[in-house]
N, C-alpha and C positions, 0 to 999 in steps of 0.2 A: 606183518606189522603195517599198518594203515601208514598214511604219510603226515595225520594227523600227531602220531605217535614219539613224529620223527622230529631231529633240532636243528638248527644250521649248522651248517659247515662252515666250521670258524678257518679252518686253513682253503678254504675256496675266497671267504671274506679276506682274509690275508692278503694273497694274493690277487687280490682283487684293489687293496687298498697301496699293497707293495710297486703295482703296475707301473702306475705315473710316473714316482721318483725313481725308476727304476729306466725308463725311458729318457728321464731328462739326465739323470748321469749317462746313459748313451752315448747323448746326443754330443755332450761334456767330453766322453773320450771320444767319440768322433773329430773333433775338433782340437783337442786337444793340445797338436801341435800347428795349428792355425798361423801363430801369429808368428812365431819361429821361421813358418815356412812363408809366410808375404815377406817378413826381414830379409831372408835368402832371396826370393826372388826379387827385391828389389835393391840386389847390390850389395847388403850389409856386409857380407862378407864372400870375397873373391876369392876363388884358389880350387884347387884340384880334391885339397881336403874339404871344401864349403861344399862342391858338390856330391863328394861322397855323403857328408851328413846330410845334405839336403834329400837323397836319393832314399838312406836312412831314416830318417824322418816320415820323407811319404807311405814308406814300405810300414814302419810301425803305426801313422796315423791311421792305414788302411786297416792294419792288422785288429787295433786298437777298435775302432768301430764296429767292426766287423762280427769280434766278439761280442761284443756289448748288445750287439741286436741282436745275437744269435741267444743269449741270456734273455732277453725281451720276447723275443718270440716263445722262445721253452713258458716263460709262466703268462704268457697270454695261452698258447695250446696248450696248458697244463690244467690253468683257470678253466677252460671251455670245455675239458672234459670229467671236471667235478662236479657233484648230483650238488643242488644247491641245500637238501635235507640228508644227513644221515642219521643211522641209529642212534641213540643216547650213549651205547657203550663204545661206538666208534670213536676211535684215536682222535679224528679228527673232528670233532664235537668238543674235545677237550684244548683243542689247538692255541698254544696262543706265543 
C-alpha cells in the first residue's frame, strides 16, 4: 500500500493535542503543595507535628511531580514513535 493510500493517525493526533494540558496539570501537581509548604516555612505552624507534615508534604509534592512527568514523558516518546499515516483499517485511523 503506497502512502498515498494511507490516513492519519488520529490517536498520534490525539496525543499530540493531549501533550500541552497534560504538561501543564504537571506542572499543577508539581506544585501543588507550594503554598502549604512557604506557610510551614515561614512559621505558620510550629511543632514536632508541623514538621512531620511539612517533611510529608515535601515527600508527596516530590512524589506528585515526579509522576506527572513520568506520564508526560510516556505520551511524548509514545507520540514520536507513531507513523504519522496508517492504514485505513487501522485502529488507529478510527481513534477518537
Amino acid at each position: 500500500m503506497t502512502d498515498d493510500d494511507k490516513v492519519e493517525n488520529r490517536y498520534r493526533t490525539a496525543l499530540s493535542g493531549a501533550t500541552p494540558g497534560a504538561r501543564t496539570q504537571a506542572s499543577a501537581a508539581g506544585s501543588a503543595f507550594a503554598t502549604t509548604l512557604s506557610a510551614l516555612a515561614n512559621d505558620a505552624w510550629v511543632s514536632t507535628t508541623a514538621d512531620a507534615f511539612s517533611s510529608t508534604c515535601t515527600s508527596k509534592q516530590s512524589s506528585a511531580g515526579d509522576a506527572a512527568q513520568d506520564c508526560v514523558d510516556e505520551m511524548t516518546s509514545r507520540h514520536s514513535r507513531e507513523p504519522a499515516k496508517v492504514d485505513k483499517t487501522d485502529y488507529r485511523a478510527r481513534w477518537h
